[in-house]
C-alpha atoms as an extended CHARMM CRD file, in Angstrom:
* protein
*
       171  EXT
         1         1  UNK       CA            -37.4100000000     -136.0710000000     -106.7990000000  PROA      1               0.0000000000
         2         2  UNK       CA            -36.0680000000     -139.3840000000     -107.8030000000  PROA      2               0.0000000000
         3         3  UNK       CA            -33.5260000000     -141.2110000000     -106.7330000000  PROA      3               0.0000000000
         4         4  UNK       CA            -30.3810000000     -139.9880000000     -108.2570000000  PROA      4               0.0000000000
         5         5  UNK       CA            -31.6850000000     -136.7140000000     -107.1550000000  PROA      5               0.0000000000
         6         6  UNK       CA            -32.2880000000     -137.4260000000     -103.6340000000  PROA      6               0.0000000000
         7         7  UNK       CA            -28.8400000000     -139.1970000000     -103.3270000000  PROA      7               0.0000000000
         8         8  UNK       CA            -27.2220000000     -136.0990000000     -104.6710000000  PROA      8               0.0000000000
         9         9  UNK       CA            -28.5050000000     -133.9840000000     -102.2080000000  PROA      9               0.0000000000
        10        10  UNK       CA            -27.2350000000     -135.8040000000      -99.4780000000  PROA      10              0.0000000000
        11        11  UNK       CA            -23.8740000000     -136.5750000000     -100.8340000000  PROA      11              0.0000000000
        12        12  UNK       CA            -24.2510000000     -132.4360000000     -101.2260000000  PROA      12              0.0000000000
        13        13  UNK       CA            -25.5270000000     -131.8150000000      -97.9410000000  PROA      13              0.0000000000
        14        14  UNK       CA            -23.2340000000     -134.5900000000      -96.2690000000  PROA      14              0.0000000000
        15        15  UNK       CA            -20.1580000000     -133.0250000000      -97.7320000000  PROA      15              0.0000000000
        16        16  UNK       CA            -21.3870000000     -129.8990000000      -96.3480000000  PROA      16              0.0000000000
        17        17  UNK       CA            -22.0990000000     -130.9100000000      -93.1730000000  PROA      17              0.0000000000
        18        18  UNK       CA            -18.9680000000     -132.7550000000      -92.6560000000  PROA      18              0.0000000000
        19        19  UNK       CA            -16.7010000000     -129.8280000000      -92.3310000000  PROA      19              0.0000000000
        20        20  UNK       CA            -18.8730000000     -127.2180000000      -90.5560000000  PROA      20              0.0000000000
        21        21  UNK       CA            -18.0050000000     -126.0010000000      -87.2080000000  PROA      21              0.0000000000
        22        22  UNK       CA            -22.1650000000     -124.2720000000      -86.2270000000  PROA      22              0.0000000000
        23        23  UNK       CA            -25.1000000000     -125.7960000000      -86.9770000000  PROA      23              0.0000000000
        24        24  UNK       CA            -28.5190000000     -124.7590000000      -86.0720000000  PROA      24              0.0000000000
        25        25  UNK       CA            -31.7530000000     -126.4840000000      -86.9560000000  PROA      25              0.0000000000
        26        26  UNK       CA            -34.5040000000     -123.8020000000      -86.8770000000  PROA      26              0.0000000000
        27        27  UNK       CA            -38.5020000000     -124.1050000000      -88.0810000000  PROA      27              0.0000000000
        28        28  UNK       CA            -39.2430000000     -121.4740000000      -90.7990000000  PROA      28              0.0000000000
        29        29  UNK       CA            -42.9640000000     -121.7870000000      -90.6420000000  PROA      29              0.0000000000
        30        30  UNK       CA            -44.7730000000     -119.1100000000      -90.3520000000  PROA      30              0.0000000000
        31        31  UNK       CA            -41.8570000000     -116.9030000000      -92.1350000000  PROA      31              0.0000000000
        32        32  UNK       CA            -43.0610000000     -115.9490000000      -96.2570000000  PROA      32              0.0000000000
        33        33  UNK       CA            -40.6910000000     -116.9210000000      -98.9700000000  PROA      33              0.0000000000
        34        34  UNK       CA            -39.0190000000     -113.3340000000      -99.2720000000  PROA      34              0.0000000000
        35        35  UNK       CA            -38.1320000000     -112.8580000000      -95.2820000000  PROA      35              0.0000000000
        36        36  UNK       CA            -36.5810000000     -116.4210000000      -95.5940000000  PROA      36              0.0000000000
        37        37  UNK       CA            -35.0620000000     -114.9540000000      -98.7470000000  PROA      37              0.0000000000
        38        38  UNK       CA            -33.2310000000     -111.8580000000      -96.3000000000  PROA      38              0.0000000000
        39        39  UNK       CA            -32.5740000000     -114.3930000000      -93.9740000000  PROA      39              0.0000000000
        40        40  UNK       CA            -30.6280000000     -116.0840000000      -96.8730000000  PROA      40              0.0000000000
        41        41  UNK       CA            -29.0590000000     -113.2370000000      -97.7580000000  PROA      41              0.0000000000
        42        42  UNK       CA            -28.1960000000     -112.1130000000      -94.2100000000  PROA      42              0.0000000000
        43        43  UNK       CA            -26.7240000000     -115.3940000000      -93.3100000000  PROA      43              0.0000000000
        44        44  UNK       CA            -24.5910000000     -115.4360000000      -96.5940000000  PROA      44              0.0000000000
        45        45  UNK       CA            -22.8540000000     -112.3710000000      -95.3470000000  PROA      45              0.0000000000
        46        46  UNK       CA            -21.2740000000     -114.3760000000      -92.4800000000  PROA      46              0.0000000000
        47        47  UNK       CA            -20.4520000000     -116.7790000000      -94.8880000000  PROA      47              0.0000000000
        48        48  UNK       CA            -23.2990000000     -119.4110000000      -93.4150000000  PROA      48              0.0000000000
        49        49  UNK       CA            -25.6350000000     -121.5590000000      -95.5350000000  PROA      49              0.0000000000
        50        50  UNK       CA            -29.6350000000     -122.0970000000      -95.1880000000  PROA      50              0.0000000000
        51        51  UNK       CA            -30.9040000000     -124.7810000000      -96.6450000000  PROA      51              0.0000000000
        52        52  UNK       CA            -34.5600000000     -126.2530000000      -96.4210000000  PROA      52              0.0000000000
        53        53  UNK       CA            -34.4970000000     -129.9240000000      -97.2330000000  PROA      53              0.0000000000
        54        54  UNK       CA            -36.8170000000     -132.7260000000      -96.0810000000  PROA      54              0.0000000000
        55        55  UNK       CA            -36.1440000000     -134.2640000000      -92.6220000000  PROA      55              0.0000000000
        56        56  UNK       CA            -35.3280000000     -137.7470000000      -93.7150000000  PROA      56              0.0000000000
        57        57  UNK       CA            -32.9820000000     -136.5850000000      -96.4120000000  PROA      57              0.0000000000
        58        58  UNK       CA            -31.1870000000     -134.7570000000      -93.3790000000  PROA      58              0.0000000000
        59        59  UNK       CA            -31.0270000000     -137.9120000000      -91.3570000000  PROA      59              0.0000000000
        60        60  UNK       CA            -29.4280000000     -139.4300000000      -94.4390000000  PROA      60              0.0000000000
        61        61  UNK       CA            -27.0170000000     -136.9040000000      -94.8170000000  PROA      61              0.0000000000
        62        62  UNK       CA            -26.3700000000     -136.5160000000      -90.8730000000  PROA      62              0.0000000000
        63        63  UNK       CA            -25.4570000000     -140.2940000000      -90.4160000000  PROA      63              0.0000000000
        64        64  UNK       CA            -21.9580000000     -140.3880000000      -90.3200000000  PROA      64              0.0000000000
        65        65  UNK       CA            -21.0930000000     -137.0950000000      -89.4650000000  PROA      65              0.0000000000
        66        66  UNK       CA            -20.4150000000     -134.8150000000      -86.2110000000  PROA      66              0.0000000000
        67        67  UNK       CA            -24.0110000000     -133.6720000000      -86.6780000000  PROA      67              0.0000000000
        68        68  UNK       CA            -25.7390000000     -137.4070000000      -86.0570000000  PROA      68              0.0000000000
        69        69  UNK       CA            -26.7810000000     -136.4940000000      -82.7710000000  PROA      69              0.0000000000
        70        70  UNK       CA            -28.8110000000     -133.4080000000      -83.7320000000  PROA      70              0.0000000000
        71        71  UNK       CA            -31.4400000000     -135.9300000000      -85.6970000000  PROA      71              0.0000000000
        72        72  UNK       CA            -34.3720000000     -136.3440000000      -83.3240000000  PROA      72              0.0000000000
        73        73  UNK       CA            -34.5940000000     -132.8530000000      -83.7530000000  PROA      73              0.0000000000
        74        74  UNK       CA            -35.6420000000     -133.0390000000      -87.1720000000  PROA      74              0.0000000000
        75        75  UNK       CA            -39.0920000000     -132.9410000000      -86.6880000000  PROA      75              0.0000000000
        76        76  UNK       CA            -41.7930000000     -130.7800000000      -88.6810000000  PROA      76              0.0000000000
        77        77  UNK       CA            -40.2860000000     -128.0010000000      -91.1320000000  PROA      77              0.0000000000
        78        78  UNK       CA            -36.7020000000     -127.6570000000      -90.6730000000  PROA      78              0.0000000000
        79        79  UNK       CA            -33.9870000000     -125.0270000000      -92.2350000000  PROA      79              0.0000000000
        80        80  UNK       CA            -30.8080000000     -126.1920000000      -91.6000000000  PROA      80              0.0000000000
        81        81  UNK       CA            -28.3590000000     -123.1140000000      -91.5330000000  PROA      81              0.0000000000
        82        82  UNK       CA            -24.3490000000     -124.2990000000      -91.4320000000  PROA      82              0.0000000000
        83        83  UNK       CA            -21.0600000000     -122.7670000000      -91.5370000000  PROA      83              0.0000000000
        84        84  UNK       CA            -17.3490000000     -122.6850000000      -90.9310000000  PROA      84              0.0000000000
        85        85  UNK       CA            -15.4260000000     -120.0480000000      -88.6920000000  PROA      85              0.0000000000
        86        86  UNK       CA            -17.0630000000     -118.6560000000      -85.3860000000  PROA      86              0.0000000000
        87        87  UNK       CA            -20.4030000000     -120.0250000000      -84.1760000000  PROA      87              0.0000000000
        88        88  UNK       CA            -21.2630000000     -116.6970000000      -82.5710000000  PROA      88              0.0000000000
        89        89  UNK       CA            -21.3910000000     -114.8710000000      -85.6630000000  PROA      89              0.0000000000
        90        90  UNK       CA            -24.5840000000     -116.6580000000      -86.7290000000  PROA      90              0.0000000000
        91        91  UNK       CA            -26.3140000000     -117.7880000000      -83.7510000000  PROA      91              0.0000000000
        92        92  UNK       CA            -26.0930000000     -113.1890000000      -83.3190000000  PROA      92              0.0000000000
        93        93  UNK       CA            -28.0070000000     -112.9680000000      -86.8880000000  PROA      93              0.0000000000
        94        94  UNK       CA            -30.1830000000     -115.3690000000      -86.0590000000  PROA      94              0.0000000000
        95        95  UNK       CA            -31.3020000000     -114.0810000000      -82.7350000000  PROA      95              0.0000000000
        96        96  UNK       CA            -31.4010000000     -110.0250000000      -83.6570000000  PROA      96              0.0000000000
        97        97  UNK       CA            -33.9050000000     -111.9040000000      -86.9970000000  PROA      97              0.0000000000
        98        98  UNK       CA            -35.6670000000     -114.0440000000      -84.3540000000  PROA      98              0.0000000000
        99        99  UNK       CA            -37.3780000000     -110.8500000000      -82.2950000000  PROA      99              0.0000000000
       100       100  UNK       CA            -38.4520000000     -109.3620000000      -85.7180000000  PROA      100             0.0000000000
       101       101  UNK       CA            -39.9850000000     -112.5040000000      -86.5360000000  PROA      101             0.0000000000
       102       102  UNK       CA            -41.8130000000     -114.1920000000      -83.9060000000  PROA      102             0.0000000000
       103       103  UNK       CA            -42.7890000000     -117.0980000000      -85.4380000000  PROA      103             0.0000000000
       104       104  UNK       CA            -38.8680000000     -118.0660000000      -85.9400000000  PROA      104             0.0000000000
       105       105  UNK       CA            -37.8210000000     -120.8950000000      -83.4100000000  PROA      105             0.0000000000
       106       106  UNK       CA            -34.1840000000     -122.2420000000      -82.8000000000  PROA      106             0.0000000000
       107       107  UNK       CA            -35.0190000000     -126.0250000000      -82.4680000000  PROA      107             0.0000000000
       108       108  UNK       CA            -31.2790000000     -127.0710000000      -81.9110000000  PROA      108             0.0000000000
       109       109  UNK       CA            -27.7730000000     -126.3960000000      -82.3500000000  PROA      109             0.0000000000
       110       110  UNK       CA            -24.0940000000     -127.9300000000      -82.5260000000  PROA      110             0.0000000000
       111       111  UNK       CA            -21.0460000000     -125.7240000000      -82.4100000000  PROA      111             0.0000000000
       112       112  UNK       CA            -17.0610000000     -127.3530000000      -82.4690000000  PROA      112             0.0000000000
       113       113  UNK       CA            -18.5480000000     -130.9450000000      -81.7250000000  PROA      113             0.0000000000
       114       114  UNK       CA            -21.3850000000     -130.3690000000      -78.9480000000  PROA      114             0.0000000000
       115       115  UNK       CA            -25.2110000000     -130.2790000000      -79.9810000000  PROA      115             0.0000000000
       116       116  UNK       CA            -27.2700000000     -127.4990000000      -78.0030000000  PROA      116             0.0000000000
       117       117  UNK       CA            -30.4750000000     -127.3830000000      -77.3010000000  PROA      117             0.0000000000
       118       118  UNK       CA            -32.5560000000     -124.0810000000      -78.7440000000  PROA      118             0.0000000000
       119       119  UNK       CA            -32.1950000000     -122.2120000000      -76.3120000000  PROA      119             0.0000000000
       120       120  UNK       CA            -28.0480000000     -122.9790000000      -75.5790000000  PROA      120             0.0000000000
       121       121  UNK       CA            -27.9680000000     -122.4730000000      -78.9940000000  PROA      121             0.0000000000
       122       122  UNK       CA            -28.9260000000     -119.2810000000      -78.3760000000  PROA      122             0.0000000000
       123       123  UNK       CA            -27.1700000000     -118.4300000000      -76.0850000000  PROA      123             0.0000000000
       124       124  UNK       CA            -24.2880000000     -118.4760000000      -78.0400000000  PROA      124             0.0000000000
       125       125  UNK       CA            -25.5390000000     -114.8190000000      -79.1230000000  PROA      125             0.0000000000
       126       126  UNK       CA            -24.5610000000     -113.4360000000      -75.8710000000  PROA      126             0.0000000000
       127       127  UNK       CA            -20.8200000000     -114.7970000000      -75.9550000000  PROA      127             0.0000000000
       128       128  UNK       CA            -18.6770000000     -112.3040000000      -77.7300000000  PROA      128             0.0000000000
       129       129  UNK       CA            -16.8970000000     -113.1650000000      -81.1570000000  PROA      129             0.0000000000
       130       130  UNK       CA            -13.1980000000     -115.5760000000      -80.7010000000  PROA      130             0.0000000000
       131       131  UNK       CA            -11.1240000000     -112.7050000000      -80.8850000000  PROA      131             0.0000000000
       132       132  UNK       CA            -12.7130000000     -110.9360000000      -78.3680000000  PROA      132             0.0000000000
       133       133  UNK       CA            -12.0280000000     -114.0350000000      -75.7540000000  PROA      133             0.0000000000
       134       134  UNK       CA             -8.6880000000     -114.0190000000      -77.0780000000  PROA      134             0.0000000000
       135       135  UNK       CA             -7.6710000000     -110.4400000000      -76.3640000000  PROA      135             0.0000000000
       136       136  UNK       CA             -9.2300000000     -110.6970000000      -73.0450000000  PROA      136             0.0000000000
       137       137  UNK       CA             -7.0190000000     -113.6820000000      -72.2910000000  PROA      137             0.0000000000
       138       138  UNK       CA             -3.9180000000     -112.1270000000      -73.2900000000  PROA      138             0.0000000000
       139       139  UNK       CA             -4.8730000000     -109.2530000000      -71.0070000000  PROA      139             0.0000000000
       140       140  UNK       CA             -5.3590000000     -111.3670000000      -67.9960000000  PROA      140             0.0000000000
       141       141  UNK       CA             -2.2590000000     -113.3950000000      -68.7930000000  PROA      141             0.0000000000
       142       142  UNK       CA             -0.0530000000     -110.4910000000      -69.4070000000  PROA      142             0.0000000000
       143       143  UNK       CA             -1.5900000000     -108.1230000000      -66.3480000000  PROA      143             0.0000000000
       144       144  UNK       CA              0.2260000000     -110.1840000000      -63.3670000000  PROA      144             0.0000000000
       145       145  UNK       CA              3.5410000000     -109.4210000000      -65.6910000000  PROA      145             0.0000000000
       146       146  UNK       CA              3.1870000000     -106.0910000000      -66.2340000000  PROA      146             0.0000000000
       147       147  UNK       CA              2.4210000000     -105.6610000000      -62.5930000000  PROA      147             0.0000000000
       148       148  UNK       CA              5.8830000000     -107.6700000000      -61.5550000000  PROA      148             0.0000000000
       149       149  UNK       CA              7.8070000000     -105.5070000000      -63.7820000000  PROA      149             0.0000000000
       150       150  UNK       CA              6.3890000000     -102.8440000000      -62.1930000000  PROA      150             0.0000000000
       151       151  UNK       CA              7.1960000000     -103.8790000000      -58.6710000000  PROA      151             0.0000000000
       152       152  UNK       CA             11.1280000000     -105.0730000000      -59.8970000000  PROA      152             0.0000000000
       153       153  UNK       CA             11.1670000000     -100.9920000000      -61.1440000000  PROA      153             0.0000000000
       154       154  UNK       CA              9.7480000000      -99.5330000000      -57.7830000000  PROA      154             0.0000000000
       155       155  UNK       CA             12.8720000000     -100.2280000000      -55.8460000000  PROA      155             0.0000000000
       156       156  UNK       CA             14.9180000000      -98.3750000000      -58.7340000000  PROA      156             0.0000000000
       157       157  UNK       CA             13.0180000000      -95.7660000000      -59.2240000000  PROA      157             0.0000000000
       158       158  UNK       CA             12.6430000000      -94.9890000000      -55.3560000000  PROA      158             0.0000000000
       159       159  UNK       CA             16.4370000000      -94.6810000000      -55.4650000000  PROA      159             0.0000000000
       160       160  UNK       CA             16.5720000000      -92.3630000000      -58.4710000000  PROA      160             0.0000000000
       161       161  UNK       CA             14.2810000000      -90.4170000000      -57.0640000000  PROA      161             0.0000000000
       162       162  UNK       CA             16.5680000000      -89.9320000000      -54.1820000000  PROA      162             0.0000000000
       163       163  UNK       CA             19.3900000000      -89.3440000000      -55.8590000000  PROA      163             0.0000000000
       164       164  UNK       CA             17.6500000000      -86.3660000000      -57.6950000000  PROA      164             0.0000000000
       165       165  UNK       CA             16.5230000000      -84.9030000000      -54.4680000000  PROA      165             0.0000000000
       166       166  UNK       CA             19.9080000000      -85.3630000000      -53.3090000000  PROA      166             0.0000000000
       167       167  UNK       CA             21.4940000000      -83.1730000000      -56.4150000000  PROA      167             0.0000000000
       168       168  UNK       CA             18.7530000000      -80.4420000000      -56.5890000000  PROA      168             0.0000000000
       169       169  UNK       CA             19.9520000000      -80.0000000000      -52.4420000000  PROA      169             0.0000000000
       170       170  UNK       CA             23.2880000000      -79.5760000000      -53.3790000000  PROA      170             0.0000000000
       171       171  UNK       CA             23.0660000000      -78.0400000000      -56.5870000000  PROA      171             0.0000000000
């Protein structure tokens, strides 16, 4: 590559790296060009991006940018896989491709403005999906309301009950 074509590729990858949200920085030896092909193709499902570019190109394009602490990972061969939108969603993928392919290896990870190490990064596989977390919240928010309403009814429903034992006896 010469120059113009080295700066355009990280202008390219800078751009790109500016507004994702997950990063990961994994080493795709070992893995032949058509499994990091369905890789590819997996991660474009989930709207992510896996690029292989040279490490000091990556520095380039890092400097600057949210992503400037993950460069002393950028060591040996390096894929660098980025999105927008939930960080679970592809750290998942990557880990369910990982066990098929041994030789795959998280290095490092950032996701909404913290770097993770490989294996935090991985973690992130075990953490369900945003809305998940959200709907449990609302459930724990709303259950201490639901169960004052239902101690406000108690009270009136005791007395209707009362009042219907007192017709039936009557009636």
């Amino acid at each position: 590559m010469n120059r113009v074509e080295k700066a355009a590729v990280i202008e390219e990858l800078r751009t790109a790296l500016t507004g994702a949200t997950v990063a990961m920085l994994a080493d795709p030896q070992g893995l032949t060009m058509s499994e990091l092909t369905e890789l590819r193709a997996l991660l474009r499902q989930q709207r992510v991006t896996l690029q292989v570019v040279k490490n000091t190109l990556a520095r380039l394009a890092a400097t600057g940018t949210e992503l400037e602490d993950l460069t002393p990972y950028l060591v040996g061969p390096t894929a660098i896989i980025y999105g927008k939108g939930d960080p679970t969603a592809p750290a998942r993928l990557l880990a369910t491709f990982g066990k098929t392919k041994p030789t795959f290896q998280i290095k490092a990870g950032f996701a909404e403005g913290t770097v993770l190490s490989g294996q935090d990064a991985m973690a992130l596989a075990d953490l369900p999906s945003r809305e998940v977390l959200a709907a449990k919240l609302a459930g724990l928010v709303q259950s201490p309301l639901r169960g004052l309403v239902s101690v406000l009814h108690g009270p009136l429903r005791s007395l209707l009950m009362v009042l219907e034992a007192v017709k039936q006896q009557k009636g």
